[in-house]
N, C-alpha and C positions, 0 to 999 in steps of 0.2 A: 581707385578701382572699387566697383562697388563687391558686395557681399553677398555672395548668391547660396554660402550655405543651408541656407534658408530653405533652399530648394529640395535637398536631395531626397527626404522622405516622401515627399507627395512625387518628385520625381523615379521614386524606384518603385512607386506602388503602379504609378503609370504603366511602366517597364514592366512590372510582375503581371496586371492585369491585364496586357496584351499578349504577352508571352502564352498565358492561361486559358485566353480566349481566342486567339487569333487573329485580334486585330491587328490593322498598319497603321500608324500615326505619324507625325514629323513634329517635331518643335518649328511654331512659327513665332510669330510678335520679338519683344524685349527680349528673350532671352535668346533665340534664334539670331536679334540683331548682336547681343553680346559674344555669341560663339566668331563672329563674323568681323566683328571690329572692335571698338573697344568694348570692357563691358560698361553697360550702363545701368541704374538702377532701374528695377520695375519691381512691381507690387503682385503680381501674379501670374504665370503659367497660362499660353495658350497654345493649344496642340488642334494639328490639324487631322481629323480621324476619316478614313477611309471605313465605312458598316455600314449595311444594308438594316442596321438594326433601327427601331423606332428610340426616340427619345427616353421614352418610359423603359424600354426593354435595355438599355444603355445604363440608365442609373441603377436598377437594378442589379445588373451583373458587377458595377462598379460599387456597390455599401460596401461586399466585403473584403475592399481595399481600404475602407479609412474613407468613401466621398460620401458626400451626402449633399443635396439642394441648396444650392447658393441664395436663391429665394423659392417662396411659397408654389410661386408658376413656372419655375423653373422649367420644366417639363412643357406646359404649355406653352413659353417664350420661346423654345428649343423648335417645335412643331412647327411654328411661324418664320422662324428666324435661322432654323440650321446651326442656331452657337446654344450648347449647354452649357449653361451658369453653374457650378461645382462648388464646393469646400472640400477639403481635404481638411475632416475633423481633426486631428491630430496634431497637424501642423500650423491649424489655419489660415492652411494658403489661399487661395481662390484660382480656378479651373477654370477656362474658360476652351471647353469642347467645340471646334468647328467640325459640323460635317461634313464630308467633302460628298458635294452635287455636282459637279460639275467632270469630265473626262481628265481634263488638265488639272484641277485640283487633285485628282486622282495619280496622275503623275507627278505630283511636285511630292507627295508621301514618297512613291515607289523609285524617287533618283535621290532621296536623301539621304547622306552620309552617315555614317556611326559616330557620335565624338563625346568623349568623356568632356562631363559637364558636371560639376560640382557633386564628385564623388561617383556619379551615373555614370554608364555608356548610352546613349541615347539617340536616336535617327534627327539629327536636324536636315532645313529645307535647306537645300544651294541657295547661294546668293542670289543667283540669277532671278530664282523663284521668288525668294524673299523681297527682293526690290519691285519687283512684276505687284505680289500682295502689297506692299508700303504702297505704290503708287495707286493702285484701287480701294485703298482706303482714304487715301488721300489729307486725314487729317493733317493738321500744325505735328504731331510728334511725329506721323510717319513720314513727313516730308524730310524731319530733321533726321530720322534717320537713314532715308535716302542717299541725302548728303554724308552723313558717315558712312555706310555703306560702298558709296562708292570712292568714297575717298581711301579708305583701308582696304579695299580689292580692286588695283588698278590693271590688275589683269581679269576680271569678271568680262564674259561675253555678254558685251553690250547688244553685238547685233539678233542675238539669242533671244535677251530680254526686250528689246522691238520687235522682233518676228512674234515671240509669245502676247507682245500687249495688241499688238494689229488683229490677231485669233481670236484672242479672248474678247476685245472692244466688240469686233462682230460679232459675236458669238453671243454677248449680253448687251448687244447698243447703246453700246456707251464710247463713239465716240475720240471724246476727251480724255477716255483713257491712252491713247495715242500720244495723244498731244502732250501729256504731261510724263510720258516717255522721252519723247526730242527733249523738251523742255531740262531734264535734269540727266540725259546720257548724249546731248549731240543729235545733229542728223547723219 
């Protein structure tokens, strides 16, 4: 079982900085897959944030939790890219901030659950959602946790997560994100 206490201080700053400010976030990536199945090791925090705010105006309100730039253009990388790069001085974890752009990104924050997570209470994504992001990322780790995912939630709505990747595929033209729905839940 891996060791996630690692987590909990940049994890409750997360929590305290939202609470303060009034964002909505969900835990997505590794640690989202470990609320879900088994846990598995990861190396850093990725939360998926619901704000109208700019990149810069983010880090900002986030120093006086303990973050600070993961790199130099953090901020710039974030402007382009919708993911802020983070450290959590204290802890030296590393953040990895998605914005949510998208209306669905938007709901997979606002249906996600409360679950104590390594000393935290913290909103994780639903499976459903979760599997939906693994498979549009598509890399070798998310594929693998795909397969754990759906192997540890045999009751997860499949047809939930193909109704959301047919929306989403159109919606960004992509497709293959369909395909690689049948692919690892069935037709």
């Amino acid at each position: 079982m891996a060791d996630l206490s690692g987590f909990k201080q940049p994890l409750s700053a997360i929590v305290e900085w939202a609470g303060a400010t009034g964002h909505s976030f969900a835990l997505v990536g590794g640690l989202a897959v470990s609320s879900h199945a088994e846990p598995r090791s990861t190396q850093d925090i990725d939360v998926l944030l619901v704000s109208i705010d700019e990149p810069d105006e983010l880090l900002v309100s986030l120093r006086p939790y303990g973050f600070q730039e993961f790199f130099k253009e953090s901020v710039e990388i974030a402007t382009r890219s919708s993911v802020l790069v983070l450290l959590h001085a204290s802890s030296q974890v590393k953040v990895d901030v998605m914005l949510a752009r998208l209306p669905i990104e938007e709901d997979f924050v606002g249906e996600a659950q409360q679950v104590p997570f390594a000393g935290v209470t913290v909103p994780v994504i639903t499976v459903e959602h979760l599997v939906l992001m693994k498979l549009l990322a598509s890399r070798p780790r998310d594929e693998a946790d795909v397969h754990e995912l759906v192997a540890a939630n045999p009751d997860m709505d499949r047809r939930k997560v193909k109704r959301l990747a047919a929306e989403l595929a159109e919606m960004i033209e992509m497709p293959e994100l369909m395909d690689q729905a049948v692919r690892f839940l069935g037709s």
